[in-house]
LOVOPA-426544 format. One record per atom (N, C-alpha, C): residue number from 1; residue in three letters; chain; x, y, z. Coordinates in steps of 0.2 Angstrom, whole numbers, padded with zeros to 4 digits. Layout:
BEGIN
{NUM,"Ala","A",{X,Y,Z}}
...
//
This chain:
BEGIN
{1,"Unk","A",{0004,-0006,0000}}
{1,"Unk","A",{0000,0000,0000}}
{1,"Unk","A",{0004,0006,0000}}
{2,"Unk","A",{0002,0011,-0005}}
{2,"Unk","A",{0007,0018,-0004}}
{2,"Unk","A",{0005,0022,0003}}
{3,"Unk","A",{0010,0027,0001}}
{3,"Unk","A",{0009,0033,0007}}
{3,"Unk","A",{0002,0035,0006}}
{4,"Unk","A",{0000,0036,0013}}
{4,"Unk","A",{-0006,0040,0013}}
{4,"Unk","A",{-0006,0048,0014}}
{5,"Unk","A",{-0010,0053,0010}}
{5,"Unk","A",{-0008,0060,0011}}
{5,"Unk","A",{-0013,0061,0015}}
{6,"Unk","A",{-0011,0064,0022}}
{6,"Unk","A",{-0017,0068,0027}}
{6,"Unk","A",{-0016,0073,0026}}
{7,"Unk","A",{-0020,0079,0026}}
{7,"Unk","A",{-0022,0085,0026}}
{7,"Unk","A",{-0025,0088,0033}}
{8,"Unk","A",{-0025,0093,0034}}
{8,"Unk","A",{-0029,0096,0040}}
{8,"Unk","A",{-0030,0104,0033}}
{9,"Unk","A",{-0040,0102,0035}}
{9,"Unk","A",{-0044,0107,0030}}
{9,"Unk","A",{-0045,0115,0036}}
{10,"Unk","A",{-0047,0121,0036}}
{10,"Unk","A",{-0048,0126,0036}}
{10,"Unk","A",{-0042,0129,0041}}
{11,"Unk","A",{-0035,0129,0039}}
{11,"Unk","A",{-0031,0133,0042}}
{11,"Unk","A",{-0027,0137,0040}}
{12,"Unk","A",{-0030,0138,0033}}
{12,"Unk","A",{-0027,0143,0027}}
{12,"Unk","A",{-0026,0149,0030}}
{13,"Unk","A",{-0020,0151,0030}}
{13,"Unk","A",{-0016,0159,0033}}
{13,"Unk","A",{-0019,0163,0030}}
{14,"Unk","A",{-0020,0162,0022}}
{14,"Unk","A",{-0021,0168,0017}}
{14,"Unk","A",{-0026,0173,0018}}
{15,"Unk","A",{-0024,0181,0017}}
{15,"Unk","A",{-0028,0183,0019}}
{15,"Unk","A",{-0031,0187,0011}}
{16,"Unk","A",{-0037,0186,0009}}
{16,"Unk","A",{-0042,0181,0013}}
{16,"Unk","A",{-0042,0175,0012}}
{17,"Unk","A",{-0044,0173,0016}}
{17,"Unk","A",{-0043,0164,0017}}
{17,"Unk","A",{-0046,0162,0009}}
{18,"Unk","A",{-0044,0156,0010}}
{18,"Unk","A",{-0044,0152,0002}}
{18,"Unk","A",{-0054,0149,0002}}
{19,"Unk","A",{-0056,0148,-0003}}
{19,"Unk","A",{-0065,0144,0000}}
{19,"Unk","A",{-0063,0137,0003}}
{20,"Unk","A",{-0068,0135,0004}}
{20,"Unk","A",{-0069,0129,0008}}
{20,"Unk","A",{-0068,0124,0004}}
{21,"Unk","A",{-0066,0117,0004}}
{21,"Unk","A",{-0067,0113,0000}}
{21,"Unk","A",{-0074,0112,-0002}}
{22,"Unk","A",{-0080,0115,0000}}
{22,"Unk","A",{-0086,0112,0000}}
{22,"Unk","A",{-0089,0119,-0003}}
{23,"Unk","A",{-0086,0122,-0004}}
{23,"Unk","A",{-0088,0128,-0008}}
{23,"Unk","A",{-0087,0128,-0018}}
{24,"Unk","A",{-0092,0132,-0019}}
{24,"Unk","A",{-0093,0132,-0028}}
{24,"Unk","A",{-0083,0134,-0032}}
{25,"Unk","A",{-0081,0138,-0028}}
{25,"Unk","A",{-0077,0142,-0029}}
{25,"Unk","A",{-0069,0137,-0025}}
{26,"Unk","A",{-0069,0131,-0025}}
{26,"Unk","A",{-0064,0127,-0020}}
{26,"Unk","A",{-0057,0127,-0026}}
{27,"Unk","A",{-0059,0127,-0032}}
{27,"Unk","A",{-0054,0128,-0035}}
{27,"Unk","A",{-0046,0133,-0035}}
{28,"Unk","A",{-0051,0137,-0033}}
{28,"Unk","A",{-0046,0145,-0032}}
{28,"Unk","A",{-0042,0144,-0026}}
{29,"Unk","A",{-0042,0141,-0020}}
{29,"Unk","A",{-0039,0140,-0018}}
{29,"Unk","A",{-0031,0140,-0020}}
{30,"Unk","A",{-0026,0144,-0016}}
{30,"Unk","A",{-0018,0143,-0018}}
{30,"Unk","A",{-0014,0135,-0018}}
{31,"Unk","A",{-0008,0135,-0021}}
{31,"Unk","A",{-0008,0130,-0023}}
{31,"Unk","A",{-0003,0127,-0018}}
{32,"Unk","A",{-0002,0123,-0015}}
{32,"Unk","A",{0001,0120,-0007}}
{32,"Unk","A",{0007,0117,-0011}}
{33,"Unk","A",{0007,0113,-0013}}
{33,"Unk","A",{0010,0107,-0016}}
{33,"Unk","A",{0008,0105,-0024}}
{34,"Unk","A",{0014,0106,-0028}}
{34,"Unk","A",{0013,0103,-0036}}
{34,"Unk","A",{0019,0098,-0036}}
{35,"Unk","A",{0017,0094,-0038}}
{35,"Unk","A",{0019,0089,-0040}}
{35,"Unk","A",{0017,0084,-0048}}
{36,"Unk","A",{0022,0088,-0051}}
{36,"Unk","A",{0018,0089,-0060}}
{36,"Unk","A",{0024,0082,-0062}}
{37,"Unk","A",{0027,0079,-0059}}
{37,"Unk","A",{0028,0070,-0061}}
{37,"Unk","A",{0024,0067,-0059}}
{38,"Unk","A",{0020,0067,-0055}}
{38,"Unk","A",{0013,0062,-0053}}
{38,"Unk","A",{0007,0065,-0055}}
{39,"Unk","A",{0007,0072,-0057}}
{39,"Unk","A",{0001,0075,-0061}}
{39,"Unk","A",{-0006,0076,-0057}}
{40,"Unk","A",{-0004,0078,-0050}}
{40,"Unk","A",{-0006,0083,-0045}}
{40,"Unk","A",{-0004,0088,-0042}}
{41,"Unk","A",{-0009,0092,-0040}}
{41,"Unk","A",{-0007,0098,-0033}}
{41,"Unk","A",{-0012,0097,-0029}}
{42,"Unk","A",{-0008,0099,-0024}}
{42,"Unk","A",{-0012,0099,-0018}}
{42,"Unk","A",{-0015,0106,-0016}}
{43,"Unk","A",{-0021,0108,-0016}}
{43,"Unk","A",{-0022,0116,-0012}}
{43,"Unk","A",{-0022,0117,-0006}}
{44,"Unk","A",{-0021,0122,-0005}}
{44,"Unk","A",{-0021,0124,0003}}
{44,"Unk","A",{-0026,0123,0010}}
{45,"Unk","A",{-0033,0121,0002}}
{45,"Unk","A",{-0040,0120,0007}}
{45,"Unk","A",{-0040,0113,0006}}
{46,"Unk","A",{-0035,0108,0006}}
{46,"Unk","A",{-0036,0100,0007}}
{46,"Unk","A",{-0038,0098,0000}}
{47,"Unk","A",{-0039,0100,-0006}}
{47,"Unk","A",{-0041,0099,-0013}}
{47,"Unk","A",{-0036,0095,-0016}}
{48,"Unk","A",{-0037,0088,-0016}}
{48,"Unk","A",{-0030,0088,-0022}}
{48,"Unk","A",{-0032,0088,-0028}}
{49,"Unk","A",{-0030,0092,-0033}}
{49,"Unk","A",{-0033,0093,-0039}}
{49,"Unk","A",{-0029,0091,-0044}}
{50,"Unk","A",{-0031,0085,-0050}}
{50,"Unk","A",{-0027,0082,-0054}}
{50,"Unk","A",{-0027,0084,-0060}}
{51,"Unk","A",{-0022,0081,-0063}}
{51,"Unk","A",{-0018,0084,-0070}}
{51,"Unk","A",{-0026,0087,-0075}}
{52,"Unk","A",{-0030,0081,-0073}}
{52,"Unk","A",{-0034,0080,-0081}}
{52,"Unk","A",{-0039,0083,-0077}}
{53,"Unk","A",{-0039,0090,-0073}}
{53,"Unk","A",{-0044,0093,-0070}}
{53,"Unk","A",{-0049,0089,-0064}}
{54,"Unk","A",{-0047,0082,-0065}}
{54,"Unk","A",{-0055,0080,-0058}}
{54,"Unk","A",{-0050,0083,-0050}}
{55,"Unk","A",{-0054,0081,-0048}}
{55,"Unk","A",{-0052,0083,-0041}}
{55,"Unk","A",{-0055,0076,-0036}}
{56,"Unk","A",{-0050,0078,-0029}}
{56,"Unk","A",{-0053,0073,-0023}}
{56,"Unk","A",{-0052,0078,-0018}}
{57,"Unk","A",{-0059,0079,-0014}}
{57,"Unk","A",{-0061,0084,-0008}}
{57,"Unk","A",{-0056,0079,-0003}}
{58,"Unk","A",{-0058,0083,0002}}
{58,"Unk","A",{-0055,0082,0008}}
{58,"Unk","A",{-0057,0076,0013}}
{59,"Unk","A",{-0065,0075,0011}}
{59,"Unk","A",{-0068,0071,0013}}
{59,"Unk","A",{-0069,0064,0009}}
{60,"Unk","A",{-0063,0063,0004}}
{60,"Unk","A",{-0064,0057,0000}}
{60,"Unk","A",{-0069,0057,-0007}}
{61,"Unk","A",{-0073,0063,-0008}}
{61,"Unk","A",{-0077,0064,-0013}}
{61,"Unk","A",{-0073,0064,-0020}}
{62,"Unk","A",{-0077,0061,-0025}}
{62,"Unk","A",{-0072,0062,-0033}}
{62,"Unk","A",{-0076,0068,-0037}}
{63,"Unk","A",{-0071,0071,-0040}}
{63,"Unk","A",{-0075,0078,-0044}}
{63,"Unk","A",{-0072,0073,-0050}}
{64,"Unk","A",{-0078,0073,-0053}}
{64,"Unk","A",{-0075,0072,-0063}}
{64,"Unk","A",{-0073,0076,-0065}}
{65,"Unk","A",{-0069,0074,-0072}}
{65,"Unk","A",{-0064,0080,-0074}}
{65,"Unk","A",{-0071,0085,-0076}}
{66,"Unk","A",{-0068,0093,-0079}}
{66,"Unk","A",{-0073,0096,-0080}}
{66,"Unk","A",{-0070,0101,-0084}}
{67,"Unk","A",{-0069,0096,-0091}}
{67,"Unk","A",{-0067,0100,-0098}}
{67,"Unk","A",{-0072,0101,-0100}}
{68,"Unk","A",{-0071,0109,-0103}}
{68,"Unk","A",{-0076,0114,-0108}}
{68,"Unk","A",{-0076,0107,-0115}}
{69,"Unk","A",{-0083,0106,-0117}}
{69,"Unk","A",{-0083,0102,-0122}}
{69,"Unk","A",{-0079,0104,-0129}}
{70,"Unk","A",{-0077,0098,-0133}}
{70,"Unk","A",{-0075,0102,-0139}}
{70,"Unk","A",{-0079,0103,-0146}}
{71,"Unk","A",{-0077,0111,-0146}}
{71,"Unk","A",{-0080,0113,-0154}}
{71,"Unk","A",{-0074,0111,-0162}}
{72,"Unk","A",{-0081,0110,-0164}}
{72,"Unk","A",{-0077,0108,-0171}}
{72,"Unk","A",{-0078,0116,-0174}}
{73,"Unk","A",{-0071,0116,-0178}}
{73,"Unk","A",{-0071,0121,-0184}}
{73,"Unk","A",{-0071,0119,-0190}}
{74,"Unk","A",{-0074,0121,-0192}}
{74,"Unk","A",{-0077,0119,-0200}}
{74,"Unk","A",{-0074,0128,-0205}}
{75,"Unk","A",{-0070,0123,-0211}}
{75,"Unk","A",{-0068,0127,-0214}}
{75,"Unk","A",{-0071,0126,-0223}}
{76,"Unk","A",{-0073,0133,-0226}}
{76,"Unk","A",{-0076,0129,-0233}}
{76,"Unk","A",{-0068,0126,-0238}}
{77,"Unk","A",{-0071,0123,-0241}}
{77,"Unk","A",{-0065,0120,-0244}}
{77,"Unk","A",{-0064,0123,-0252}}
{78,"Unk","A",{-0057,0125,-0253}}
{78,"Unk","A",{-0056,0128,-0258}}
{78,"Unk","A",{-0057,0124,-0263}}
{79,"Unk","A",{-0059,0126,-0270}}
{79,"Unk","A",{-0060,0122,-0276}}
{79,"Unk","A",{-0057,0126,-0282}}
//
């Protein structure tokens, strides 16, 4: 079994403090720990948020990733 990552959630110094992991805005959150060879960061409010955008709260919950869908460009074609 790997290492386990504990966190301790609302003790963010910043002023103004970081949102809550349980808030709409948990993203913004400062970034505590990057670790761009495993393809996370850790934020300051307990977030660990991954490469491909999902996230895992603090309390074990999973976020799916949440890419902007993609648009096709269409182009006329010269003749």
């Amino acid at each position: 079994m790997g290492p386990v990552l504990k966190t301790t959630t609302g003790v963010c110094a910043h002023k103004p403090p970081c949102p809550s992991p349980s808030a709409p805005d948990h993203g913004a959150a400062r970034v505590r720990t990057h670790v761009p060879d495993q393809g996370y960061a850790l934020l300051s409010n307990g977030v660990l948020r991954m490469e491909d955008t999902g996230e895992v709260l603090p309390n074990g919950d999973a976020v799916e990733p949440h890419r902007p869908p993609q648009t096709l460009t269409c182009r006329p074609v010269a003749r």
